[in-house]
C-alpha positions in Angstrom: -24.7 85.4 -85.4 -26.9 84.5 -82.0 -25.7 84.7 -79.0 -24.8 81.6 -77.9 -22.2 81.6 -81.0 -20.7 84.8 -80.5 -20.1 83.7 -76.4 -18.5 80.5 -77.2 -16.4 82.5 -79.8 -15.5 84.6 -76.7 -14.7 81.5 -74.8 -12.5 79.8 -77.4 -10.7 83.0 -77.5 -10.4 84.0 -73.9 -9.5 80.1 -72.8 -5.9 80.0 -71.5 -6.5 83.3 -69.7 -9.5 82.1 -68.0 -8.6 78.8 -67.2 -5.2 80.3 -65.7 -7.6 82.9 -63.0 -9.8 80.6 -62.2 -8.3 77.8 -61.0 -9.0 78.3 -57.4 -12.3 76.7 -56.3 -12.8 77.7 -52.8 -15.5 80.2 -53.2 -17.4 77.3 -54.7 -16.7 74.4 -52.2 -19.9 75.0 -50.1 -21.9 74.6 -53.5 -19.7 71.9 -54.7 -19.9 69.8 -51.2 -23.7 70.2 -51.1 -23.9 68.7 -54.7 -22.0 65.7 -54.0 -24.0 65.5 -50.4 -27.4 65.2 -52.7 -26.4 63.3 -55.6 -26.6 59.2 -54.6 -23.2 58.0 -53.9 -21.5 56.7 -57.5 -23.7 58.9 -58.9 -23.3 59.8 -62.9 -22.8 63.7 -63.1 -22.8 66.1 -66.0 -21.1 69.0 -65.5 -22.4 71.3 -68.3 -20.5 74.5 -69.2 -17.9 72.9 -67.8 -15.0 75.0 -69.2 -12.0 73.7 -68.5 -12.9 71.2 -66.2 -12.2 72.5 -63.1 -15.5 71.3 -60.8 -15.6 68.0 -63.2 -12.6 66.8 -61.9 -13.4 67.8 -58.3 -16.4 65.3 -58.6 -14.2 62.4 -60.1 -12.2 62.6 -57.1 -14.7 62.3 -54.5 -16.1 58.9 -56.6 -18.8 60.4 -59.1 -19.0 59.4 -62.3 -18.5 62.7 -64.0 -18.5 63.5 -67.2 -17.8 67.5 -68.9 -19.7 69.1 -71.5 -19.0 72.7 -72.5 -19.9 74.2 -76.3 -16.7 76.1 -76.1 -14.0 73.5 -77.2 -11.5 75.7 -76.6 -12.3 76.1 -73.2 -12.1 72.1 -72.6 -8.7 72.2 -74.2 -7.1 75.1 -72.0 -7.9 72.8 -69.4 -6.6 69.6 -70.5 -3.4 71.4 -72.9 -2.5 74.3 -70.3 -3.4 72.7 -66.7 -3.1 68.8 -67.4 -6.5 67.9 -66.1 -7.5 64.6 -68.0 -11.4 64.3 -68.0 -13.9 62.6 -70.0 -15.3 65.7 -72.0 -17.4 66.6 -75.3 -18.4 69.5 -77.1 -21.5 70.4 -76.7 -25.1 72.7 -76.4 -26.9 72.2 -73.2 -30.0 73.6 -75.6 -29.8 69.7 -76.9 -28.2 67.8 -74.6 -26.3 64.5 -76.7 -27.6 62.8 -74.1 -29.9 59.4 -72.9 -33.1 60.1 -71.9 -33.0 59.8 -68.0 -29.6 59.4 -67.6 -28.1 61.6 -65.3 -28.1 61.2 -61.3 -26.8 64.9 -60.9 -26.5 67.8 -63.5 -23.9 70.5 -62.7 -25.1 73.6 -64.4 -22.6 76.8 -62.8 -22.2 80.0 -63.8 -23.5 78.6 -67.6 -27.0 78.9 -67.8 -26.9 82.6 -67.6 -25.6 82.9 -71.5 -28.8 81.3 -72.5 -31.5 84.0 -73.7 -34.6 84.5 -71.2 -36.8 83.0 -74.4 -34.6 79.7 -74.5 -34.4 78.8 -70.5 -38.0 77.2 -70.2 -36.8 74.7 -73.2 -33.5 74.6 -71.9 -34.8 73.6 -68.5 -36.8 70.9 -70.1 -34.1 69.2 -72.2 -32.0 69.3 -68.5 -35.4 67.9 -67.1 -35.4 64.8 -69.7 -32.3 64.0 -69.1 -32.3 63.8 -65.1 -33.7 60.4 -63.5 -36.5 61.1 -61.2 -35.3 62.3 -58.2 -32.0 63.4 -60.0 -30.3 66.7 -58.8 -29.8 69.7 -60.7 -27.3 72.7 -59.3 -27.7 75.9 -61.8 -26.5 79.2 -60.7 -27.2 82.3 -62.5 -26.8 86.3 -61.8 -29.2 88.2 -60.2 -30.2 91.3 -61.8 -32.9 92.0 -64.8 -32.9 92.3 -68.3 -30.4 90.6 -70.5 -27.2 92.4 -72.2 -23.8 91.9 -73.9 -20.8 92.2 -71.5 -16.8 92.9 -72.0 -14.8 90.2 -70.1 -12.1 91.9 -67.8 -9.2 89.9 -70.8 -7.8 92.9 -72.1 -9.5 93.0 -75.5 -12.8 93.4 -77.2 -14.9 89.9 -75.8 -18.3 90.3 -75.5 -20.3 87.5 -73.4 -24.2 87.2 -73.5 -25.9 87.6 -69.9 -29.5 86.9 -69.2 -30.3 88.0 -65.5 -32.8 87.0 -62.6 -34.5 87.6 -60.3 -34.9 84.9 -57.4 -38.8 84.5 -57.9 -38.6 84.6 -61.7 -36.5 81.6 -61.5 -37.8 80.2 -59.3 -40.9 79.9 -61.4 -39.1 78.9 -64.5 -38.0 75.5 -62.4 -40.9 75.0 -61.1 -42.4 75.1 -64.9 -39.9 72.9 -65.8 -41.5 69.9 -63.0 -38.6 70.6 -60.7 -38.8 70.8 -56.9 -35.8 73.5 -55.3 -34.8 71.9 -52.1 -32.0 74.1 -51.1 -30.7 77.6 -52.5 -29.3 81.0 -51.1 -27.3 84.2 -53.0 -23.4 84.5 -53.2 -21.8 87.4 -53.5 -20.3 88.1 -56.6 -16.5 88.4 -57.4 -16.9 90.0 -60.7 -16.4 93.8 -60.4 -20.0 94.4 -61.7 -21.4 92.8 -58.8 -24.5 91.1 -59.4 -24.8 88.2 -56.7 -25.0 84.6 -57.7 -28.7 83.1 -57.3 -27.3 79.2 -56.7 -30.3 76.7 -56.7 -30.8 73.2 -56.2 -33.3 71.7 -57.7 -35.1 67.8 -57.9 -36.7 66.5 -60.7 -40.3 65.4 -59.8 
């Protein structure tokens, strides 16, 4: 089994527990704001790894056209089942996106990229690529660190998650491989307890 299975098996299984902690987006609302502030007003968003749908319905209410996709279905349905959000969602894999080729005026990759192994990002960053409009925005925020591992979520039983980790000039590179331009990026701290900062970057397809 690859990784990518075995996390969204974590996912389905870890769902209402993780859509119950992390409902509170305030550490995110800088991040958030500055997404909506670059993406053209009306805009048609894609938040991918969008879990239960938290940041996709933040965008629908300030008038983007916002749409989730997450490969964890389970994750999706904690949010609309256990938290009543109703959202236009799909399942799945931002590897290949089931999406139009220059579609997207804004793609909204958080905390979801880093489950992709170092080997897939430069294709993953490409298929994200072809599906931006020129001069569409694309948010990814990953953790800093190096190498990549297997990690136990803090849920109480055996769930192993997939984590590929970055350095700030490494990935920068890989974007700039992938024919994007970063306009605006800075580290958060992290609130996990292994506490790797999050390398948050904006990025405009050339």
């Amino acid at each position: 089994m690859n990784e990518v299975n075995q996390t969204r098996q974590t996912y389905d299984r870890i769902a209402p527990d993780y859509a119950q902690t992390w409902q509170d987006r305030a550490v995110l609302e800088p991040t958030i704001l500055r997404f909506i502030e670059l993406v053209k007003p009306d805009g048609m968003v894609f938040d991918v790894g969008c879990g239960p749908g938290f940041d996709t319905a933040v965008f629908q209410q300030h008038h983007l056209r916002a749409f989730g996709l997450d490969y964890s279905l389970g994750m999706m349905l904690a949010g609309q089942r256990d938290l009543g959000l109703s959202l236009a969602c799909a399942q799945a894999d931002m590897r290949r996106l089931p999406l139009p080729t220059a579609c997207a005026d804004g793609l909204w990759v958080c905390a979801s990229l880093l489950h992709i192994s170092r080997a897939d990002v430069p294709a993953t960053l490409a298929e994200f690529g072809r599906v931006l409009k020129p001069g569409g925005v694309l948010l990814t925020s990953v953790k800093q660190g190096d190498g990549e591992r297997w990690v136990d979520s803090p849920y109480g039983r055996h769930t192993p998650r997939f984590f590929t980790f970055w350095q700030p000039d490494h990935f920068d590179a890989a974007l700039h491989t992938a024919g994007l331009t970063i306009i605006d990026g800075w580290l958060n701290p992290s609130l996990s307890p292994t506490g790797e900062n999050w390398l948050v970057r904006f990025s405009s397809k050339r």
